[in-house]
C-alpha positions in Angstrom: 12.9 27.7 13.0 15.0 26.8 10.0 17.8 28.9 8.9 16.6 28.8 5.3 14.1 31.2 4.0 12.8 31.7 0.2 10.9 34.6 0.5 10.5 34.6 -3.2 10.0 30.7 -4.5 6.8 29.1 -5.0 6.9 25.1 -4.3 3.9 23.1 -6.1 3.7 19.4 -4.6 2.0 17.1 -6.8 -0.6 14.7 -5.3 -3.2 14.0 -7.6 -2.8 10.7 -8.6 -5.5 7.9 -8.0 -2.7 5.9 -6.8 -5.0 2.3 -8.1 -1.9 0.0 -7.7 -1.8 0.6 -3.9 -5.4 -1.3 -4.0 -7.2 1.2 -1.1 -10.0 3.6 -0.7 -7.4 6.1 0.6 -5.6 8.2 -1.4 -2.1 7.1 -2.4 -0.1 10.5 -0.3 -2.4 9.9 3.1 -1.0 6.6 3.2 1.6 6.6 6.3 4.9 6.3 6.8 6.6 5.4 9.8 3.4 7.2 11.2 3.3 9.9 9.2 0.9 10.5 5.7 3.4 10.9 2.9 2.2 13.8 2.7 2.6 15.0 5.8 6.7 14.0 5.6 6.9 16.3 1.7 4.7 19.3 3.2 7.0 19.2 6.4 10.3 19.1 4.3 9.1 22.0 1.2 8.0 24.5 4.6 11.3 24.2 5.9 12.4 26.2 2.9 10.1 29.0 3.9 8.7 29.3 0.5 6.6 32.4 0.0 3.6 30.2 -0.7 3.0 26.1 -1.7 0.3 25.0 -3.9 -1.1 21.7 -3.6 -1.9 19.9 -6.5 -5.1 17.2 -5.9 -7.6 15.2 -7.7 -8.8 11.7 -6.9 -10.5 11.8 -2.7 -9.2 15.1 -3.0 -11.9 16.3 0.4 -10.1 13.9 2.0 -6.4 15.3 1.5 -8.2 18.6 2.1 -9.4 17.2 5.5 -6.3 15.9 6.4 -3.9 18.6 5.7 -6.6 21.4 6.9 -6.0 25.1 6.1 -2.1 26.0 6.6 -2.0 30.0 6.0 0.7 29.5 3.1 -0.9 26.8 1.4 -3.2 27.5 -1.9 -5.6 24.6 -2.7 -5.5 23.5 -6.9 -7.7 20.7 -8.5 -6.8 18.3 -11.2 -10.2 17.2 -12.3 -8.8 14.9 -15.0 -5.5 13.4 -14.4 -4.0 14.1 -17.7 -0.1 14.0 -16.5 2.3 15.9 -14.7 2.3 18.5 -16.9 -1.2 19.2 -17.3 -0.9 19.0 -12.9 1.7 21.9 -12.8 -0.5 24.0 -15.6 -4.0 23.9 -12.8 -1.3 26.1 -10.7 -0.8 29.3 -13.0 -3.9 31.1 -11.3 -2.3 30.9 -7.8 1.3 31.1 -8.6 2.0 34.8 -8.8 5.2 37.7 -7.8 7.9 34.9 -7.4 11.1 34.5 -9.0 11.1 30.6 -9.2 8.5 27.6 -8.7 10.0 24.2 -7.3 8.0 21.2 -8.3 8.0 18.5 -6.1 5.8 14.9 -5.9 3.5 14.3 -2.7 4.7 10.4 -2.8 8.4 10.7 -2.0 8.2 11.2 1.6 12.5 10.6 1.6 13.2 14.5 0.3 15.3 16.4 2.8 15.2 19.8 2.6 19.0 20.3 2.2 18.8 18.1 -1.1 15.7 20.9 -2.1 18.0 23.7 -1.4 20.6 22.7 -2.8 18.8 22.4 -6.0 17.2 26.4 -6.0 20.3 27.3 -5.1 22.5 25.9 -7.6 19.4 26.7 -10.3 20.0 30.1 -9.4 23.9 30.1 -9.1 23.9 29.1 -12.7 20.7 31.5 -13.8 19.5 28.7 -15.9 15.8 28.9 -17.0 15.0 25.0 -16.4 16.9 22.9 -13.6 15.9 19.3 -13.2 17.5 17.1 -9.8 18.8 13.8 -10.9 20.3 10.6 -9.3 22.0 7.7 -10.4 20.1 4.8 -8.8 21.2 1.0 -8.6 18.7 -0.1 -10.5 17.0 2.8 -12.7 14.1 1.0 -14.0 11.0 3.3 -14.0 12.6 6.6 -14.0 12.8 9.0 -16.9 16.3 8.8 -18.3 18.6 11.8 -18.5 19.5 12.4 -22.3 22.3 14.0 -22.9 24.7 15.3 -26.2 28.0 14.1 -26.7 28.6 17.8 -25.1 27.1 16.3 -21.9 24.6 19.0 -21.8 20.4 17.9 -21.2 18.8 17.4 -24.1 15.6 15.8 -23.1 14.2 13.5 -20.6 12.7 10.2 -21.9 9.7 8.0 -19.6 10.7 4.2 -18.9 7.8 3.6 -21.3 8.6 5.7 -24.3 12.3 5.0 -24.1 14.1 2.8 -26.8 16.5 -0.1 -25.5 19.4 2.2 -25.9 18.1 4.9 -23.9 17.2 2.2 -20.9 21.0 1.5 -20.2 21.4 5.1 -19.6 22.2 5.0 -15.0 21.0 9.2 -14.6 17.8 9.5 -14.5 15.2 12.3 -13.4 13.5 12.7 -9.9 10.6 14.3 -11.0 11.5 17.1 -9.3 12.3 20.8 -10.8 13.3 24.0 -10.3 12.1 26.5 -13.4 12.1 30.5 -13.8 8.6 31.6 -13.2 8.8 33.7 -16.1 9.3 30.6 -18.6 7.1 27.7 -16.8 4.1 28.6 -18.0 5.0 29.5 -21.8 6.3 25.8 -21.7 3.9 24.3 -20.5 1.1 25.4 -22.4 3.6 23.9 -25.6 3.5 20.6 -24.0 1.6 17.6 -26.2 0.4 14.3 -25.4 1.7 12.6 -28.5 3.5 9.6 -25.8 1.8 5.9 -25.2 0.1 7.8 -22.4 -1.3 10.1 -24.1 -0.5 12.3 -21.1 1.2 15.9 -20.9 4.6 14.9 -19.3 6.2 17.8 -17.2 9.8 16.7 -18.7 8.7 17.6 -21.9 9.4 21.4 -21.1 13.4 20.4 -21.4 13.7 19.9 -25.0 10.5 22.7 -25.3 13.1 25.3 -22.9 16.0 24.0 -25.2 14.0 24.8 -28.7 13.2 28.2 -27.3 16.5 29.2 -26.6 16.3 28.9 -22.7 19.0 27.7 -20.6 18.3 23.9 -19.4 21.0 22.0 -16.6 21.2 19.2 -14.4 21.7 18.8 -10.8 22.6 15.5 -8.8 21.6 14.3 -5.4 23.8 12.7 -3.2 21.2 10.1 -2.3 19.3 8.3 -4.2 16.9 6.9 -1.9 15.8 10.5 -1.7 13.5 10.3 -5.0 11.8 6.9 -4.3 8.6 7.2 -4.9 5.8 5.0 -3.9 3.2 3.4 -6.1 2.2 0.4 -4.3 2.4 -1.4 -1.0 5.6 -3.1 -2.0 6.9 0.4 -2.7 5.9 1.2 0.8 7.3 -0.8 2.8 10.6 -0.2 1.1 10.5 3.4 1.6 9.6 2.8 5.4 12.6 0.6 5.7 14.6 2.9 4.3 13.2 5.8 6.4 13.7 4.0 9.3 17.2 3.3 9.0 17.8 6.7 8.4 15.9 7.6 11.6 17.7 4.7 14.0 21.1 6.0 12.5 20.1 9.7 13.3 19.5 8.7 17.0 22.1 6.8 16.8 24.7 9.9 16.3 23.0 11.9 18.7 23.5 9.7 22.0 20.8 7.1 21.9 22.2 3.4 22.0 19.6 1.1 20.1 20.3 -2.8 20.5 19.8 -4.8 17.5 18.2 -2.1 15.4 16.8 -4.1 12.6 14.4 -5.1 15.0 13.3 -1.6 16.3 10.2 0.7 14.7 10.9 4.0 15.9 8.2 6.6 13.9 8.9 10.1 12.7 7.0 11.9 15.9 9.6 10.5 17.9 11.7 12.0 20.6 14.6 10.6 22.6 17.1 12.1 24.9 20.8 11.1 25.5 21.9 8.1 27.2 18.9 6.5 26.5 18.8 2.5 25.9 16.5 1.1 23.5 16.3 -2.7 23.5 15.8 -5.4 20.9 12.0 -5.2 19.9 10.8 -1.9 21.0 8.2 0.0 19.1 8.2 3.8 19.7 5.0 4.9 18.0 3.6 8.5 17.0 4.7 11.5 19.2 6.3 9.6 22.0 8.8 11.2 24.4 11.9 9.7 25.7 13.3 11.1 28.1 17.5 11.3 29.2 19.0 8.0 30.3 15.9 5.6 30.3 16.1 2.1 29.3 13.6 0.1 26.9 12.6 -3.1 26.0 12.6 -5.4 25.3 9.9 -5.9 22.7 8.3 -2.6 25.2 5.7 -0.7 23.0 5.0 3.0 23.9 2.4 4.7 21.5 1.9 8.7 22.2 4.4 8.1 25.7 5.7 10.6 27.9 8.3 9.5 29.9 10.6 11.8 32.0 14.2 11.3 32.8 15.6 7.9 33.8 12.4 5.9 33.6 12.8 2.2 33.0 10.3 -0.3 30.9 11.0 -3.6 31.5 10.6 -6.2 28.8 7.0 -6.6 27.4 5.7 -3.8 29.0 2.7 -1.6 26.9 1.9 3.2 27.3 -0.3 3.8 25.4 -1.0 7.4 25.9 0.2 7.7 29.8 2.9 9.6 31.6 6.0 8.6 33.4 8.0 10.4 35.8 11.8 10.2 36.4 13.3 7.5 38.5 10.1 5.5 38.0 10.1 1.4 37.0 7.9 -0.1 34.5 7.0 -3.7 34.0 7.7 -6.6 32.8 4.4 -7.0 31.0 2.7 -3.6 32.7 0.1 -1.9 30.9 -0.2 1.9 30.8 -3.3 2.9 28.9 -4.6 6.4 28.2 -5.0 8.9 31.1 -2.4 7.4 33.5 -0.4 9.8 34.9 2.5 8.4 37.2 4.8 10.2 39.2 8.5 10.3 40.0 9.9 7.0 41.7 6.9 5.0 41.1 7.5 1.1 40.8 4.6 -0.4 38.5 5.1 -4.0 38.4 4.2 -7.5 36.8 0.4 -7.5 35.6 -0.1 -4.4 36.3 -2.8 -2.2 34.3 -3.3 1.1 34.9 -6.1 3.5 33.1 -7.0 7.0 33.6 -5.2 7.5 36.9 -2.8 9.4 39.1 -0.1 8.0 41.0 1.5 10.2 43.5 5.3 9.8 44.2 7.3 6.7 45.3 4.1 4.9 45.2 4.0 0.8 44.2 1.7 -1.9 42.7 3.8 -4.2 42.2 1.7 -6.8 41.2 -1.0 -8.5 39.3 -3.4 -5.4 39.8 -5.8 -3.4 38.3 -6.2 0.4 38.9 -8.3 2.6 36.6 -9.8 6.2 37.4 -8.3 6.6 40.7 -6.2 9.2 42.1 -3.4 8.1 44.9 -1.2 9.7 46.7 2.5 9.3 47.9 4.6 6.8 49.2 1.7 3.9 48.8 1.6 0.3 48.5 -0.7 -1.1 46.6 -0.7 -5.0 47.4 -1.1 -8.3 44.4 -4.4 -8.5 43.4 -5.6 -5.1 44.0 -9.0 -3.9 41.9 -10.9 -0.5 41.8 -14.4 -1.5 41.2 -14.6 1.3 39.0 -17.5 0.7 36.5 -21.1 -0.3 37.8 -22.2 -1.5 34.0 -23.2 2.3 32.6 -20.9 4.5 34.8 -17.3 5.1 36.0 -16.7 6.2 39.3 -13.4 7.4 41.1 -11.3 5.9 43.7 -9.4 8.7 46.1 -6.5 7.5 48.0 -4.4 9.4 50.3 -0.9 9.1 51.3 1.1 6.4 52.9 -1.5 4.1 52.2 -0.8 0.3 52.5 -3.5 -1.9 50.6 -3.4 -5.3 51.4 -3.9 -8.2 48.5 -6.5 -8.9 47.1 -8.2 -6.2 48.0 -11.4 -4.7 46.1 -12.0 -0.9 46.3 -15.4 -0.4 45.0 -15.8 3.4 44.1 -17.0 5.7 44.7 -14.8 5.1 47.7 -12.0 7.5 50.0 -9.0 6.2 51.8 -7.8 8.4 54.0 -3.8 8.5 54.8 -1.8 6.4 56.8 -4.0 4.4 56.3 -3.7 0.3 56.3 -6.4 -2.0 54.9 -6.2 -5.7 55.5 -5.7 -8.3 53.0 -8.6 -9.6 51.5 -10.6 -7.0 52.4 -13.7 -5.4 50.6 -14.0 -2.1 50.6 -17.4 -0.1 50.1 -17.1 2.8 52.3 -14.5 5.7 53.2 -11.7 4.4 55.2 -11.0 6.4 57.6 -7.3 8.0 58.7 -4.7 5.7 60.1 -5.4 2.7 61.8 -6.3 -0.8 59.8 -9.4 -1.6 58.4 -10.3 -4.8 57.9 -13.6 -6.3 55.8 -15.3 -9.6 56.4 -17.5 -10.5 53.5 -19.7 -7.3 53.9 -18.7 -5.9 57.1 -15.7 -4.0 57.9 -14.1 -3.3 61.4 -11.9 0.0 62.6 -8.9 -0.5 64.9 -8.5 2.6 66.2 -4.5 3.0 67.3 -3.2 0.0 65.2 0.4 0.3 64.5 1.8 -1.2 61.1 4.5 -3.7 61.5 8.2 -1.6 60.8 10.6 -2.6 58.6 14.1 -3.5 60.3 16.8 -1.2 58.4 19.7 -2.9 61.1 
């Protein structure tokens, strides 16, 4: 649980906006990043403050935020049935905003806001007991952002939008983040002073500066370190910027705390992701949505593991695709093996070349090493499964199960057509067709139909001399 706790600030995210340049039928703050809705990355960072409450400001597809986010206990629904500006955005809040000493305003499309950068703002808003605090940045290239005006004092005398500002106040490098700190006690009283006389004929939020400033009130200025933190996404372009720079973040991140990642322009690794020390990720690699990595394990290259679970010391050769399975320790992966949802493999389980496995256990130190398919079957330890090997596991309207025991040796191109029982120690020639339970030990053998027990048949031994 974080360390930081705001018993008595209110956060409002804004995240109304019809969003039109990003050319979709979603709304602009459920598009993803990394993996993640934007929104999903701002409400994540504003709860780590432990806020007493957060209001979420919506209009266009707002049902579909709603459904998205769902029902957090902290979290107070608002509307914006007209988008008439951020100001007008903030004012739909008074009714819910209530017994708090300051409200934080934040934007539900700049999924790069750390939660240090947010309290470092309150805090130094309330350090100074200034009435409006606005956080500001000093990006490379400032275009778009409302400029920081300030007296020859070097005090904030208003904030000016890209689009209302004269050529003079374009060259001006601070510029706002949209994002504020203001006393409760003030906020509203400003904003219900706030005009629309701009070429938007919107009610701007900055506007309360120079309103806070004619009053009387207190009005100040505080910097972020980063300024990637404020970028804010309006259209795909925008999007994939903020990913990259996300992502760069995240790969460094590992990076520093024991994870070695070869050739890391080449690597996605999604916000959901976890991955212990020692680990290897190779050129390529995708690590997608709330995979687990575990300590030691090598991946890659170009290996893709989407919702993976894999334990200690687990290596995926290159190619290789989990989607949804999981992996214990010591076991080997690949090349070009495919895990799909439901497989379930134990600890020092070799899964080789063209090998697809669905919905299916694997006991420990099992192998199919090759060219095999094996889907809805449950087997035991210390198996090999031969090249070639199929479950016959779906008659054309139903799947059926495959059971088989331990030290069970499967010869190639072998067809188990379920439902079907192998019992242990159990050998089955190459070739064979199986359509009934094999019985314990001995070899089985199948000749088109018809299958054959050797009762007492010893499997050739391995010479360890």
């Amino acid at each position: 649980m974080s360390k930081l706790h705001y018993p008595d600030l209110q956060v409002c995210v804004l995240a109304a906006g019809k969003g039109k340049r990003m050319c979709s039928n979603l709304p602009k703050v459920l598009h993803k990043v990394l993996g993640r809705a934007m929104i999903d990355h701002v409400l994540h960072t504003v709860e780590a403050l432990r806020p007493k409450s957060i209001a979420l400001v919506t209009g266009h597809a707002s049902e579909m935020v709603r459904e998205h986010v769902g029902q957090p206990a902290n979290l107070d629904w608002v509307i914006q049935d007209k988008q008439l500006g951020t100001g007008h955005a903030v004012q739909q809040c008074e009714r819910v905003i209530r017994d708090v000493r300051d409200v934080l305003i934040v934007c539900g499309d700049t999924p790069l806001l750390t939660v240090d950068t947010l309290a470092h703002l309150v805090d130094e808003h309330r350090r100074a007991g200034t009435d409006v605090t606005v956080l500001t940045a000093k990006p490379v290239n400032p275009f778009g952002y409302g400029r920081i005006v300030r007296d020859e004092s070097g005090n904030v005398t208003s904030i000016v939008e890209q689009k209302d500002a004269t050529d003079e106040q374009r060259l001006i490098g601070e510029v706002s983040s949209g994002i504020y700190c203001v006393r409760h006690e003030v906020l509203f009283d400003l904003l219900h002073l706030i005009e629309n006389r701009n070429a938007q004929e919107e009610y701007y939020l900055p506007d309360i500066v120079p309103l806070a400033l004619k009053a009387g009130q207190s009005v100040a200025a505080v910097a972020m370190n980063d300024s990637d933190e404020m970028v804010g996404v309006n259209d795909r372009v925008d999007l994939a910027h903020v990913e990259g720079l996300m992502q760069k973040h995240i790969i460094q991140d590992w990076q520093r705390r024991g994870v070695t990642i070869e050739k890391p322009d080449t690597v996605r690794i999604e916000a959901g992701v976890k991955i212990g020390i020692d680990t290897v990720i190779q050129a390529g690699c995708y690590l997608i949505g709330t995979t687990n990595v575990g300590d030691e394990c090598r991946v890659g290259p170009n290996a893709v593991l989407v919702n993976a679970w894999l334990d200690d010391r687990v290596n995926v050769y290159a190619f290789s695709h989990i989607h949804g399975a999981s992996v214990g320790s010591d076991t080997l992966v690949g090349p070009y093996a495919r895990l799909r949802p439901g497989a379930q493999l134990d600890e020092e389980v070799h899964i080789g070349n063209f090998v697809e496995v669905k919905k299916s256990v694997v006991g420990r130190g099992s192998k199919i090493n090759h060219l095999s398919y094996i889907g809805d079957a449950v087997i035991g330890s210390s198996c090999n499964i031969g090249a070639g090997t199929i479950t016959c596991n779906y008659d054309g309207a139903n799947k059926f199960v495959t059971e088989i025991g331990d030290n069970v040796f499967v010869g190639s191109d072998t067809q188990l057509v379920a439902p079907v029982k192998v019992g242990s120690d159990s050998t089955i020639g190459a070739g064979s067709t199986i359509t009934r339970n094999v019985t314990e030990g001995g070899l089985t053998l199948s000749e088109r139909n018809a299958e054959r027990y050797i009762s007492g048949w010893k499997r050739p031994q391995k010479d360890n001399g």
